[in-house]
C-alpha positions, -999 to 999 in steps of 0.1 A, spaced: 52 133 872 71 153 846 65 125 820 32 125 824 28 163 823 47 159 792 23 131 775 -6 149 784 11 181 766 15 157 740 -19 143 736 -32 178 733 -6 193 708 -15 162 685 -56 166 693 -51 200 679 -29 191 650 -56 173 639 -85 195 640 -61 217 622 -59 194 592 -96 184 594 -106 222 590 -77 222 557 -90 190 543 -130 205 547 -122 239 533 -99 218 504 -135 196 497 -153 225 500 -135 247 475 -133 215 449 -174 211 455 -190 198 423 -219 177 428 -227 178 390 -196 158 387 -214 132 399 -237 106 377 -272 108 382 -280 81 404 -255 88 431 -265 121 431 -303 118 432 -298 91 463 -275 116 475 -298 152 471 -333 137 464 -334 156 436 -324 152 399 -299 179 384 -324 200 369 -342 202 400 -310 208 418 -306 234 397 -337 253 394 -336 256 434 -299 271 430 -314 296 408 -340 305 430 -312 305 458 -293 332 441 -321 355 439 -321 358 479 -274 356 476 -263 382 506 -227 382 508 -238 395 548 -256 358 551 -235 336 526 -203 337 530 -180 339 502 -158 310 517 -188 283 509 -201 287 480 -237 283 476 -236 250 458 -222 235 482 -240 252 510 -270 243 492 -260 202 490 -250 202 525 -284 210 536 -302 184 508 -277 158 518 -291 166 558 -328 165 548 -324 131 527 -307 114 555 -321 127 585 -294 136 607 -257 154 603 -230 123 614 -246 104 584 -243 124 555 -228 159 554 -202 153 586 -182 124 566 -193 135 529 -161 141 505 -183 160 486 -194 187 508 -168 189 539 -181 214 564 -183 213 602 -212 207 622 -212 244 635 -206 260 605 -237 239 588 -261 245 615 -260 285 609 -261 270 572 -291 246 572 -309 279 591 -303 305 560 -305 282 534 -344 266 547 -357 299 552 -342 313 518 -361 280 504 -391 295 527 -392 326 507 -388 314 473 -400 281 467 -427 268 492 -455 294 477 -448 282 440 -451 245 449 -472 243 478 -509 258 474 -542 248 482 -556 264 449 -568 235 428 -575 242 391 -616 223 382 -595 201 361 -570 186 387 -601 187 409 -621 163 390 -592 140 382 -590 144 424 -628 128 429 -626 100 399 -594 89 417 -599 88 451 -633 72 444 -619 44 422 -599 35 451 -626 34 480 -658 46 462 -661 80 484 -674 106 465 -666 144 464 -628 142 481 -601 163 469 -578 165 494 -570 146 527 -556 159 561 -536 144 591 -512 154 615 -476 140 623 -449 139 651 -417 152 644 -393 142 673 -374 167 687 -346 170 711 -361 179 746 -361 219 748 -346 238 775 -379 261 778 -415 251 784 -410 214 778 -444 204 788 -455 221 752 -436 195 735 -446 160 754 -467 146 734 -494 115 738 -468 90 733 -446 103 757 -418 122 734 -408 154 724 -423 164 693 -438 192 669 -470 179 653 -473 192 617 -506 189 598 -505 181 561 -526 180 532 -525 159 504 -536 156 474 -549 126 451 -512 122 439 -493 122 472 -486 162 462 -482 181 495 -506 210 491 -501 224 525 -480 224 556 -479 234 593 -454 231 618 -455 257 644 -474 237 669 -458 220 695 -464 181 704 -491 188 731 -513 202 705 -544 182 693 -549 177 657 -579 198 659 -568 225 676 -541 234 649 -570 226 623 -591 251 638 -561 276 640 -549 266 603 -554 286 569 -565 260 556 -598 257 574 -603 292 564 -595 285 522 -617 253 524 -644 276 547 -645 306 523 -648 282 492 -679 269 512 -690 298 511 -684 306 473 -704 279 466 -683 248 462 -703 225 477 -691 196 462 -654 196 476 -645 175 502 -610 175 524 -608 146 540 -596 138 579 -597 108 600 -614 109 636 -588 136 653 -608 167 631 -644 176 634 -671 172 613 -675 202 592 -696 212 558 -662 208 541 -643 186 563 -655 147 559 -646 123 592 -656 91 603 -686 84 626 -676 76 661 -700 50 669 -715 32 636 -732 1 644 -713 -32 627 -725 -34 589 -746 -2 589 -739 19 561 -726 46 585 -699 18 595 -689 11 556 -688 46 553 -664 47 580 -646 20 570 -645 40 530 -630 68 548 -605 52 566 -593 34 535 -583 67 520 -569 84 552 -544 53 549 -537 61 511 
């Protein structure tokens, strides 16, 4: 009995040892981070970003620097490769739990990956992300998407996607969506060069595509330039939106070589794009 009191004492003591040096070796990596050291392919497949990207979001990062938020023991380079390296690979185990260049533990990054996304919130998304289009980049907009299916008039197009989600303690129902997982459904719009112009993720799984369309700001830009008298614009969306003056979908029921059915099959082709 006493010897296997002991190993078990044993087993623990050297369990703990471990951890010990596992928080030592991160706080080591973390205080030697340098992703610049890096060349520039490993660290674009690494960060999905180049280093002057990389390092126009630091800049922006340091505008919103809190000592109160980050904590002088990380320093924001590294707290802001941690959460690239998360986003580029999708998960934690993958990339930023075993990365030599960034060290930090999965507790410690998930307050991270918080701050850091909704500094990024604050400072980046409104430069980059806007529905605004100049008259230039909308014409360039129509001659391209109607050299590649020969539909006039479309700028933009919209859709909606699934992001899975681990199962929610609270209201779960929300979450199930049609295919029978737990999901947020985000609706984006595109442009003509795969440029997201707009985003919107509060929606839970259970939440048709036209019911966050219909709750969206973007229904009300693309409504109020109606109104202004662009009536040449179109945005684009396949059969889950309604027909609207500035909002093109398919028909439901177009008759096999009908022109309703070729337009159909026009507006599918760019949905796809």
């Amino acid at each position: 009995m006493d010897s296997l009191a002991f190993a078990i004492i044993a087993i623990t003591e050297e369990a703990t040892l471990k951890k010990k040096k596992l928080k030592v070796q991160r706080k080591i990596l973390r205080d030697a981070c340098n992703p610049f050291e890096l060349n520039d392919q490993i660290f674009q497949r690494n960060f999905r970003l180049n280093k002057a990207a990389f390092k126009y979001v630091l800049d922006l990062l340091k505008q919103e620097y809190d000592p109160g938020v980050f904590s002088s023991s990380i320093s924001l380079i590294c707290r802001l490769a941690a959460v690239l390296r998360f986003l580029g690979e999708g998960g934690y185990q993958l990339g930023v739990g075993n990365d030599y260049e960034v060290g930090m533990a999965q507790s410690t990054f998930s307050s991270n990956l918080t701050n850091v996304l909704k500094a990024l919130e604050r400072r980046l998304c409104h430069l980059w992300i806007q529905l605004e289009m100049t008259e230039t980049e909308k014409r360039q907009a129509k001659r391209e998407f109607y050299s590649r299916a020969s539909f006039p008039g479309v700028i933009m197009c919209v859709d909606g996607t699934h992001i899975n989600i681990v199962a929610p303690s609270e209201e779960k129902g929300l979450y199930y969506n049609r295919k029978g997982q737990f999901s947020i459904n985000a609706m984006l719009i595109c442009d003509n060069n795969l440029k997201i112009r707009c985003v919107d993720a509060r929606y839970p799984g259970s939440n048709h595509d036209s019911h966050i369309w219909n709750l969206s700001s973007a229904k009300t830009y693309f409504q109020r330039k109606y109104q202004e008298g662009d009536r040449n614009s179109w945005l684009l969306g396949d059969a889950g939106y309604p027909l609207e003056p500035w909002l093109m979908t398919p028909y439901r029921s177009a008759e096999a070589e009908s022109a309703k059915a070729i337009t159909t099959q026009d507006t599918a082709k760019l949905a796809t794009l």
